[in-house]
Every structure is written in structure tokens, then in C-alpha cells.
C-alpha positions, 0 to 999 in steps of 0.5 A: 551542467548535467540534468541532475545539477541543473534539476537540483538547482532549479529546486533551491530557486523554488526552495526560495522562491514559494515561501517568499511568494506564499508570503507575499499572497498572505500580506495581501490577502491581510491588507485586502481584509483589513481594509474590508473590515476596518471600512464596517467603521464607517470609513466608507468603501474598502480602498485595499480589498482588491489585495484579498482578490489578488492575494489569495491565489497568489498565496495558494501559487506559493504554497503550490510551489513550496510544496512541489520543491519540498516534495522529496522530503515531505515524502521522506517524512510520511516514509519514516512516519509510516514504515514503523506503524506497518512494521507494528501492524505486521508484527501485532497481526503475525500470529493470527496470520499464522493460526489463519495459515495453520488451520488451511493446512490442518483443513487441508490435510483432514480433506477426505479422498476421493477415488478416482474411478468412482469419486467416492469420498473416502476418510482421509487416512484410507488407501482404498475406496470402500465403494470400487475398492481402487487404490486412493494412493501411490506410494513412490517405489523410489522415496517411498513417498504417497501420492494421489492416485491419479498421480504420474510422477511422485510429488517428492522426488519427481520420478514416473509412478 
């Protein structure tokens, strides 16, 4: 018998074995407590209550053991559960995501230059410092293509400026 088969197999005895356990728990926990109640009565002491004491672990050893060979498809249930409540987050959240996404790049473009040599902002259209009056930008002989002016190789096609 290979691990899988005996892995699985142990699995269906626990498949069994928990629920049978966790019920045997739960009837002795009932005695145990009918017993404790009905003695209010004026029955005397509780003759059966030690079934409480030993029925409730025992029930809570079962559940343990009912949960652990239901692992797999209790997973598999709160995975169907969820997958399509995320996938409708994603979707009712896609457009701010995309205007969030949208207004960095507008941000990013309005960004003034800096010149290199003397680090004056300038607009972000200029081509030359209105401080030194050095180049803001490259324009890539090859592509055609601008490029910061501390730029050694065009950022489009990767040639030395």
C-alpha cells in the first residue's frame, strides 16, 4: 500500500471514527447533566454526573477528530465561498484602482525638470534651463526619441546617446 492509499484510508476511519466519538461525548455529557439537574428534585445527590466530566472532552476529542478528516473539504468549501466575493471586490473596485493608476501617471508626467547642471525646476515641457541654460532633454539620434539629460542610453530603443 503506497502513502496516498494508506493516507486516505486513515482518512475514511477518522471520516468514522469523529462523528461516532463526538456522539458518544454528547450522550454522556446529557446524562451527566440530566443526572445533575433532575437531583434539584429532591432526588439526593447526582449519581451520573461524572458523565458531564467525561463527556465533554470526549465530545470536543471527536469534533477535533471530525474536523481534522473533514479538513480538506471544509477548505474546499470556504475556497468556492470566497473566490467569487474577491473576484466581485476586484471588479467593484477596478475603476477607482484605474482612476488611482491614471492620476500617478498624469502626476508623473506634469512633474517639472530639473536641470542637471544646476538643478533648477523647470515646466515640464521645457527643453532648456531658464537658470544655465543646459539641455533638459536628449533626443535619441536613432528613434528619435527624448530622453533625460543625464541619460547615456535612450530609454526607447537602448542606444548609447
Amino acid at each position: 500500500m503506497d502513502k496516498k492509499e494508506k493516507h486516505e484510508r486513515t482518512k475514511r476511519i477518522l471520516k468514522i471514527v469523529g462523528p461516532i466519538v463526538a456522539a458518544a461525548g454528547l450522550i454522556l455529557a446529557v446524562v451527566g447533566f440530566v443526572s445533575f439537574f433532575s437531583s434539584f428534585g429532591g432526588d439526593g445527590m447526582p449519581s451520573l454526573f461524572w458523565c458531564a466530566f467525561v463527556g465533554m472532552p470526549v465530545f470536543v476529542i471527536g469534533l477535533g477528530i471530525t474536523f481534522t478528516a473533514f479538513r480538506r473539504e471544509i477548505a474546499t468549501y470556504q475556497k468556492n465561498e470566497s473566490a467569487p466575493v474577491i473576484n466581485e471586490f476586484a471588479e467593484d473596485i477596478k475603476p477607482a484602482v484605474q482612476s488611482v493608476a491614471s492620476a500617478v501617471r498624469e502626476t508623473a508626467a506634469a512633474q517639472d525638470a530639473i536641470c542637471p547642471d544646476c538643478g533648477e525646476k523647470n515646466d515640464a515641457d521645457a527643453k532648456f534651463c531658464k537658470n544655465c541654460g543646459a539641455a533638459l532633454r536628449k533626443v535619441c539620434p536613432d528613434c528619435g526619441e527624448q530622453n533625460d539629460a543625464d541619460a547615456k542610453f535612450c530609454k526607447s530603443c537602448g542606444k548609447s546617446l
